[in-house]
N, C-alpha and C positions, 0 to 999 in steps of 0.2 A: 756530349753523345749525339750528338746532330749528325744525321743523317737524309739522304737524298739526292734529287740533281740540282746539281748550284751554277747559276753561269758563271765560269769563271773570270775571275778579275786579277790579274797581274799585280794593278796598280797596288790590291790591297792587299792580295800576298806579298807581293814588296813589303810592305807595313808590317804585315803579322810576324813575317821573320825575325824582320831587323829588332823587332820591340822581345821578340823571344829571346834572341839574343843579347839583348840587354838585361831581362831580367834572369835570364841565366848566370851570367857573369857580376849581375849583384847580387843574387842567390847566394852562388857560389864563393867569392870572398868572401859575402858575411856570416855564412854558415862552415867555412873552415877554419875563419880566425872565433867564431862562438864568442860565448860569456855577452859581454853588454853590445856588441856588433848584431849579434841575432839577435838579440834581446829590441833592440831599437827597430832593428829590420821588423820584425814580427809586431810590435807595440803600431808604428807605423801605416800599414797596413791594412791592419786591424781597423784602428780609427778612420782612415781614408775609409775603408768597407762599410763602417758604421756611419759616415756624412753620407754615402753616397742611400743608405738604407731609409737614414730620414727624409733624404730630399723627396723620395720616390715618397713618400708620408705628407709631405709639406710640410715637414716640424725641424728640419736643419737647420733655421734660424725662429726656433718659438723656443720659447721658455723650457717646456716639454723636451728639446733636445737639449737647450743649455745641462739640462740637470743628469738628461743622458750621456751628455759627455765627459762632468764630472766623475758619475759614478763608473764610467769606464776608464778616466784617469788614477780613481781612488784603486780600482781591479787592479788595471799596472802597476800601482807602485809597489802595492802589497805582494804580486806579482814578485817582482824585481826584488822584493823583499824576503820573499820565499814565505810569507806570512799567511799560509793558507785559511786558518779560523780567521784574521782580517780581510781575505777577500771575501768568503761570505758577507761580513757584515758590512762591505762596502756595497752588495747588490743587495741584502736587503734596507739597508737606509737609502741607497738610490730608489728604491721601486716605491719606499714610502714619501719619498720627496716630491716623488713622478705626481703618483698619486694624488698629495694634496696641491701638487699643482694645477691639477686636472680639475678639481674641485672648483678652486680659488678661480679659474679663469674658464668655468662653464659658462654657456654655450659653445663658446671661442672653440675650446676645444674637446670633441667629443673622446667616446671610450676608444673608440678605434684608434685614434691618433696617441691616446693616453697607453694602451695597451702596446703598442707599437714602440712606442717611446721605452716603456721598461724590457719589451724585449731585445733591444734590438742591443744592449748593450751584451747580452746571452749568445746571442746569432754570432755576433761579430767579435768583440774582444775574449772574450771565456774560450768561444772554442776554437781560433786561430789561437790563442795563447799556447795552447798543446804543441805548436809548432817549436817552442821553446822550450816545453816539458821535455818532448822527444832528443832532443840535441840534448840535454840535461842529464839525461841517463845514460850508464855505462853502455859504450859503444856507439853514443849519440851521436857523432860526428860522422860515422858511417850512414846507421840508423833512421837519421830523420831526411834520408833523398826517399826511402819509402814512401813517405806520404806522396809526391811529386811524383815515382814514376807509377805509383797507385792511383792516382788521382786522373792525372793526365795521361798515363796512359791506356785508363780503363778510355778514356774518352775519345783517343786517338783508334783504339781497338774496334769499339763502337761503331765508330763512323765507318769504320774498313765492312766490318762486317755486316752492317746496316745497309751498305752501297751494293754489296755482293747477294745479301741471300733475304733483306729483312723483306717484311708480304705484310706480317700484323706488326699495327700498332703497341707500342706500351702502354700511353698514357696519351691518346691523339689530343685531347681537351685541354692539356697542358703545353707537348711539347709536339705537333703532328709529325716529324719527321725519323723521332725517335721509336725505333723497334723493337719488338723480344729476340729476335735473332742479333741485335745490333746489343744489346742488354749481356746476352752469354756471350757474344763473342769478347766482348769488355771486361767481363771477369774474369775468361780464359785467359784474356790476352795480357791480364795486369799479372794473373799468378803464371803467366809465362817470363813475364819482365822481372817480377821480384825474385825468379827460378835464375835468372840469366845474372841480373846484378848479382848473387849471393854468391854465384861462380867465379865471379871477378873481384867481389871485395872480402867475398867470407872467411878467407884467411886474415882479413884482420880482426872480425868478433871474437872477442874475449869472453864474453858471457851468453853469449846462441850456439845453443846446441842444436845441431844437423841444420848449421844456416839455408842449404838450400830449399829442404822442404820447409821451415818457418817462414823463411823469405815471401815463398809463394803462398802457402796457406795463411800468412798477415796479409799479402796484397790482394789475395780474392776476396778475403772478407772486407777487407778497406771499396778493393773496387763495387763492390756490392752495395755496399753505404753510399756510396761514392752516388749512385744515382739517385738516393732521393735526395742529398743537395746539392742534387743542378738541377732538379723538376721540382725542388722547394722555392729554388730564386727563379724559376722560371714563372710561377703559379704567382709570386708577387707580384712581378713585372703585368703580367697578363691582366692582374686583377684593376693594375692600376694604369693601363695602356701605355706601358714605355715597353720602349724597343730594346734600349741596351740601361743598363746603372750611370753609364759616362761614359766617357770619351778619353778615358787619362791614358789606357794606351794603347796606342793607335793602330786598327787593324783587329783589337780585342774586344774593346767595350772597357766597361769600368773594372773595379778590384772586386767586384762581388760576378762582376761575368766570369772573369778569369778564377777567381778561387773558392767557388760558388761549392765545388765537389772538395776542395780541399778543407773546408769549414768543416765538414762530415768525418773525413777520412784521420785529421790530425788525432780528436780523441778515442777515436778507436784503434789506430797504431799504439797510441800510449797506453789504454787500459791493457790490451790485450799482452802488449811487453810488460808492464808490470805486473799483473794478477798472477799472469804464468810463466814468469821469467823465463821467457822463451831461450 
């Protein structure tokens, strides 16, 4: 949702495209062939999001992350397994492992880095995981581009509307360029997109009734989540004086810049389609 005047740079829009369109066209196969394709796409991801969460911690190579990555490996399987009471007890014996590791290797490493450590497997694998929930339910091969044009295009909306009319701040101490005019026009703009996609594919849902008004009233409430996490990875970065997560793609920043809003938006697609079978 960034907003404001930017010099423009060619060289680096060169970059941002080409790398969009990469992840577009891996998106896109691995989310129309689904089952273990999305399932690895999304598992993937995830974890890249969670290395790049530690590093910003300094615990990507401490103990404290080893044991973080476990217990987000032990998530997926159970995950993959469909074995939901086992992914509970996969986070809570990580968070206990976390724990007396934090103990066993005090001073070394403090609560902050220990705290960090058990959530980061919550942040990044649990609720990216939803990107798989979503594909998983009937109509899910339509269904789960919501998250992406919800997410991304609250973002892209934002920024339109941020450039044209935004004056006040949202949250200047977190994110200075982001606005409350750039905020609504991001939620209009996403339940204008889920209005427009639901015109073009909502003949094929088999279980959404009156897909165009669900479409948009899921993608306003998604885009609306959708900002506190991009000013949730924003507020960490900030606290911890980094500019971007990485560098993995290029013209983006890392997996937690690019899906910072998407971590928010996946389980609220999924609850709100399953509670109220929309």
């Amino acid at each position: 949702m960034g907003e404001g005047k930017r010099k423009f740079d060619k060289k680096n829009l060169t970059k941002r495209i080409l790398s969009a369109c990469v992840l577009v066209i891996l998106f896109a196969s691995a989310g129309i062939a689904g089952g273990w394709y999305w399932f690895a796409l999304t598992a993937v991801i995830s974890l890249l999001g969670l290395f790049e969460f530690y590093r910003v911690y300094g615990i990507h190579k401490d103990v404290l992350g080893f044991l973080g990555y476990l217990t987000a490996a032990a998530f997926l399987l159970f995950t993959a397994l469909d074995r939901m009471q086992l992914q509970l007890v996969s986070l809570l014996f990580g968070f206990m492992l976390i724990m007396t590791a934090y103990v066993f290797t005090y001073p070394k490493n403090d609560a902050g880095k220990a705290m960090a450590a058990a959530f980061g497997p919550v942040y990044t694998v649990v609720m990216l995981s939803y990107m798989y929930r979503v594909r998983m339910l009937p109509d899910g091969l339509y269904l789960v581009w919501l998250i992406f044009t919800a997410s991304w295009g609250t973002d892209v909306c934002a920024y339109i509307f941020g450039i044209l009319f935004g004056k006040r701040k949202l949250a200047p101490e977190l994110s200075p360029k982001k606005s409350i005019a750039g905020a609504v026009g991001g939620v209009l703009g996403a339940a204008g997109l889920g209005a427009v996609y639901a015109l073009i594919f909502g003949r094929y849902f088999n279980n959404v009734h009156h897909p165009v008004l669900a479409c948009a009233v899921l993608s306003a409430a998604a885009g609306l989540i959708s900002m506190t996490g991009d000013l949730l990875a924003s507020a960490f970065k900030r606290e911890h004086g980094v500019k971007d997560y990485s560098q993995l793609i290029p013209g983006h920043g890392g997996i937690l810049d690019r899906f910072d809003s998407v971590i928010f938006v996946s389980p609220i697609i999924f609850y709100i389609l399953y509670f109220f079978r929309v």
